[in-house]
N, C-alpha and C positions, 0 to 999 in steps of 0.2 A: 453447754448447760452445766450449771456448779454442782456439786454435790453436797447437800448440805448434812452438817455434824454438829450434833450436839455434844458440845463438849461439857459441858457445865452436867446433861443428864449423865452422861457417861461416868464421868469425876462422881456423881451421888453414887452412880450405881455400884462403883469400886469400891466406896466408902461404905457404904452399905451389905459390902461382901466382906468387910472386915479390915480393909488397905487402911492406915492411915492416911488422914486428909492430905499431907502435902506430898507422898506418894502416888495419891490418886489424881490430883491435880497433875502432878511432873506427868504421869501416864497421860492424860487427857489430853495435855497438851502437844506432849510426843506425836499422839497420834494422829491430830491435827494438823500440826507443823510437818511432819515427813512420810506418814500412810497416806493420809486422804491424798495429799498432792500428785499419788501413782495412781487413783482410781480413775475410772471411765465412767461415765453412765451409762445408762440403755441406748437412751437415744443420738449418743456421742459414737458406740459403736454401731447405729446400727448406719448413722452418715458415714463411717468409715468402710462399712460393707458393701454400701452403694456406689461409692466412688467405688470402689474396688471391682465392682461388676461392671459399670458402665466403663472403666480403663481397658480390662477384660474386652467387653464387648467389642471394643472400638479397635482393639489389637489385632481380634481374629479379623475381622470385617476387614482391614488392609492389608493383611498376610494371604485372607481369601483372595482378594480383590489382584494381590502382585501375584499369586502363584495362576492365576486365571490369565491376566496377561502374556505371563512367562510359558503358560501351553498354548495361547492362540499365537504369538511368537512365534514358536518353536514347531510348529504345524502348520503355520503359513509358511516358513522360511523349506519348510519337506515338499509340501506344494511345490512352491516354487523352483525348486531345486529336484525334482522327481526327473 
C-alpha cells in the first residue's frame, strides 16, 4: 500500500510560513524523493506483524514437536535398557 504525499500542499504550506517559493518547492520535493520512500503504512506494518507471529508460531510448534520426540526417545530407550 503507497503512501500518499502531497507535495504541491506541503510546498503552499512552507510558502505560506514565510519560505520562499523555490526553497519550499527544493523542501517538497526532498521530501518526497527521500522521506516518504522510508515510511511504512498501517497496514504494510501490520502484514509484517502477521507474518512475524505466524513464523513465530510455526517455530515453537516444531521445537515443541522435536523436543517431544527427543523425551519419548530418551524414555523408551530407559525402558528398554532398565
Amino acid at each position: 500500500m503507497a503512501i500518499v504525499f502531497d507535495s504541491l500542499g506541503y510546498s503552499r504550506k512552507l510558502r505560506d510560513a514565510g519560505l520562499e517559493p523555490q526553497i519550499a518547492e527544493a523542501a517538497a520535493d526532498a521530501a518526497r524523493e527521500h522521506i516518504m520512500l522510508e515510511l511504512v503504512s498501517k497496514a504494510d506494518l501490520q502484514l509484517a506483524l502477521d507474518n512475524l507471529a505466524l513464523r513465530l508460531t510455526v517455530r515453537n510448534g516444531i521445537m515443541f514437536a522435536a523436543g517431544l520426540s527427543l523425551a519419548v526417545a530418551i524414555l523408551g530407550a530407559l525402558i528398554r535398557f532398565h
